[in-house]
C-alpha positions in Angstrom: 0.8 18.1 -7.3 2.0 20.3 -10.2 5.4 21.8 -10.7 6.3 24.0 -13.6 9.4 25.9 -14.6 8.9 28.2 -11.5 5.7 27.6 -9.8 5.5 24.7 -7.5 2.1 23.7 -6.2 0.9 20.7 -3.6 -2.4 20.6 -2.1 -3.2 18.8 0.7 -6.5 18.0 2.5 -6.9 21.8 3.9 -4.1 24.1 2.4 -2.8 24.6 -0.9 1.1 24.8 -0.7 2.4 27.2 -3.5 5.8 29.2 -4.3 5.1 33.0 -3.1 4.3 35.3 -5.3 4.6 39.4 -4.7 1.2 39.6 -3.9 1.6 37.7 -1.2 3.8 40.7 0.8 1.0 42.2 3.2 -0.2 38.6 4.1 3.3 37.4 4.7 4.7 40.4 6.9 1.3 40.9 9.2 1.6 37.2 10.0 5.1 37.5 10.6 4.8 41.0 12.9 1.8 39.4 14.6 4.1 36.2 15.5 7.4 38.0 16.3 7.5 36.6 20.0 6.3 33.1 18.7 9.1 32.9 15.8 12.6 34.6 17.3 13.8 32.2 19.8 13.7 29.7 17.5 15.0 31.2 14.1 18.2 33.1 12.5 18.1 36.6 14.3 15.9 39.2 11.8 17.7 41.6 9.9 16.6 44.8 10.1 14.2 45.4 6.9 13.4 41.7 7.1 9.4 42.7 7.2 10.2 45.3 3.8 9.0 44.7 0.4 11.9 45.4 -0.8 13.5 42.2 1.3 10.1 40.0 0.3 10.9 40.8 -3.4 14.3 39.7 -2.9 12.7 36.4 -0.9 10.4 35.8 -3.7 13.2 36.1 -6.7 15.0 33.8 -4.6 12.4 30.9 -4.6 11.5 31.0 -8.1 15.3 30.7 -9.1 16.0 27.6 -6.2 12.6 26.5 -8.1 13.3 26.2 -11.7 17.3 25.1 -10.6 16.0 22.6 -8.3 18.0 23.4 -5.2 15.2 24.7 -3.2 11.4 24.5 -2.9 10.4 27.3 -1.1 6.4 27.2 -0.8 3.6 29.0 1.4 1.3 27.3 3.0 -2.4 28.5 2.6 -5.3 27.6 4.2 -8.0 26.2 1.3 -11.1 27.1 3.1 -10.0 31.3 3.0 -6.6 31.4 1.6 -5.2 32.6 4.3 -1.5 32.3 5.0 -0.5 29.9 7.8 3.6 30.2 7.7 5.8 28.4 5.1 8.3 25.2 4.8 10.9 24.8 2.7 13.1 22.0 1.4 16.5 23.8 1.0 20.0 22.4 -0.3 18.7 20.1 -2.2 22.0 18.0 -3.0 22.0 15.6 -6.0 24.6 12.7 -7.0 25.8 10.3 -4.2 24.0 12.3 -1.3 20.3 13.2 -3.4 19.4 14.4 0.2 17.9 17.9 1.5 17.4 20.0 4.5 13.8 20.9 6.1 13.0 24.2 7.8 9.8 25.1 8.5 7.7 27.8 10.5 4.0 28.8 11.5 2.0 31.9 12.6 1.2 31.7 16.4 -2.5 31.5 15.6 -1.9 28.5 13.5 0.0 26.8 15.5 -0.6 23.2 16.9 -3.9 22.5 14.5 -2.1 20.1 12.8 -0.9 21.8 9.6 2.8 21.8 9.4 2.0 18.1 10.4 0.1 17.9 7.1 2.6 20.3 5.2 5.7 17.9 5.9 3.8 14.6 5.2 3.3 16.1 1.9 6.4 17.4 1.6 8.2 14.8 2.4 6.4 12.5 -0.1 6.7 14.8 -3.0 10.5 15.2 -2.4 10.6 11.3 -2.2 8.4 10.6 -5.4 8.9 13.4 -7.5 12.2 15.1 -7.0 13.9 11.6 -6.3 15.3 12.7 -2.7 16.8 9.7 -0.4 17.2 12.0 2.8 15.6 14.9 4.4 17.4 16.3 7.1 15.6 18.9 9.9 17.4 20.1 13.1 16.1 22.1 16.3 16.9 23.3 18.9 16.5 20.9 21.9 14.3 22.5 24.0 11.7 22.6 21.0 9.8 19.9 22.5 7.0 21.2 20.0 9.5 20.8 17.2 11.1 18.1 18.2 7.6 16.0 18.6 6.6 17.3 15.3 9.2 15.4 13.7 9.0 12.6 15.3 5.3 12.1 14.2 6.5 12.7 10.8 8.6 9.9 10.8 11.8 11.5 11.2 14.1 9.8 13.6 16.6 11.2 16.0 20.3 10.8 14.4 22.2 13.3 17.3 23.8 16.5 18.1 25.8 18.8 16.0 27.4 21.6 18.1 27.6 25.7 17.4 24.8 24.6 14.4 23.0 27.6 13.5 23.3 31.1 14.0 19.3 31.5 16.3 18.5 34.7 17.9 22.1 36.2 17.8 24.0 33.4 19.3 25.7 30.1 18.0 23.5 27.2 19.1 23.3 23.3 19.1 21.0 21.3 17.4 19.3 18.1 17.6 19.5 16.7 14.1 16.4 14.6 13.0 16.3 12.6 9.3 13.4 10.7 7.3 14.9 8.3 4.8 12.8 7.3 1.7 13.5 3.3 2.1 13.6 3.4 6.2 15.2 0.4 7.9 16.1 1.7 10.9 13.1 1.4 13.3 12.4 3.1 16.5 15.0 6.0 17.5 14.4 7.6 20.4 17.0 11.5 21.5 19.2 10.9 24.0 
């Protein structure tokens, strides 16, 4: 795991997880086209020149600032064995002080789905944030009818901590969330949603 100024690498035991880069615009927006129906009912609704280069550009500016200020760490997920994109997880508002906690988000391409590598990406995530940015907390939330999601976490060690109402902003409408959270020293055994 390497981390410089403004790139931000892990590798795992099939993908490299990086910061984007510019070049990675075509890869990025034919996955994202090809998985529109796969991604929107579960995601902030798209704006309209969401799929642009101009809008990656801004994307990309974005994660190298949240890199090198450490409130974000935006990375791609690539498959090692043809560098080819798989979709992209992010730990977001990372808080420091009392609360050294962040948030999880996370998506994949529908042909990459359920193979096991955002199980892989937020393992290694989650260990880097624990280890090597000093995080206490991560915090995810989904919708909670995203069994897929919601079993994802689960097997990631996040535990159910409950509801929070009119959450986020998905597909055009104010929605609740199931709110999830792994916790670097874990006391709390077996949670199970209600």
């Amino acid at each position: 795991m390497l981390l410089s100024k403004r790139k931000l690498r892990i590798e795992t035991e099939r993908m490299t997880l990086r910061t984007p880069t510019h070049s990675d615009y075509r890869a990025w927006a034919a996955l994202r086209a090809a998985s529109v129906d796969h991604l929107t009912p579960w995601e902030p609704s798209w704006a309209n020149d969401h799929l642009t280069r101009k809008a990656f550009t801004n994307r990309v500016y974005w994660a190298q600032r949240s890199v090198a200020s450490g409130t974000a760490l935006p990375l791609f997920m690539f498959r090692r064995a043809d560098d080819i994109l798989l979709g992209a997880i992010t730990l977001d508002n990372v808080r420091r002080g009392p609360a050294q906690a962040g948030t999880l988000g996370y998506w994949t391409g529908q042909n990459h789905a359920r193979q096991g590598y955002m199980q892989e990406a937020i393992k290694a995530v989650v260990h880097y944030a624990f280890t090597r940015v000093d995080l206490s907390r991560i915090e995810a939330a989904c919708l909670p009818e995203n069994t897929a999601s919601r079993g994802l976490l689960e097997s990631c060690g996040f535990k159910y901590e409950g509801v929070a109402q009119s959450y986020l902003q998905i597909d055009g409408r104010w929605r609740t969330h199931v709110l999830y959270a792994a916790l670097r020293m874990d006391r709390r055994g077996k949670t199970t949603a209600g």
